[in-house]
C-alpha angles and dihedrals in degrees: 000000000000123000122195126200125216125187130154146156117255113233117256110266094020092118107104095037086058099047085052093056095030101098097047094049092046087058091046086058100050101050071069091052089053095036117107083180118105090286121065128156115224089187155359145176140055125341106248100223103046102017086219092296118125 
């Protein structure tokens, strides 16, 4: 199996247009979390230590 790891910065002042576009995305990645298909996700969100922020 191959696993593949994403992980990025938002841009600065991206807040609002992300919280806009949050809860569809968020739908799009657990139809992947239920999937048994050739795409699953073994895990999303922040990373606890850092939030996303460097």
């Amino acid at each position: 199996m191959k696993v593949f790891a994403v992980e990025y910065v938002y841009a600065e002042d991206s807040e609002e247009l992300r919280n806009e576009h949050r809860p569809t995305h968020r739908g799009y990645l657990s139809e992947f979390l239920e999937s048994d298909g050739p795409v699953q996700l073994l895990a999303s969100g922040p990373c606890p230590i850092t939030d996303g922020r460097y």
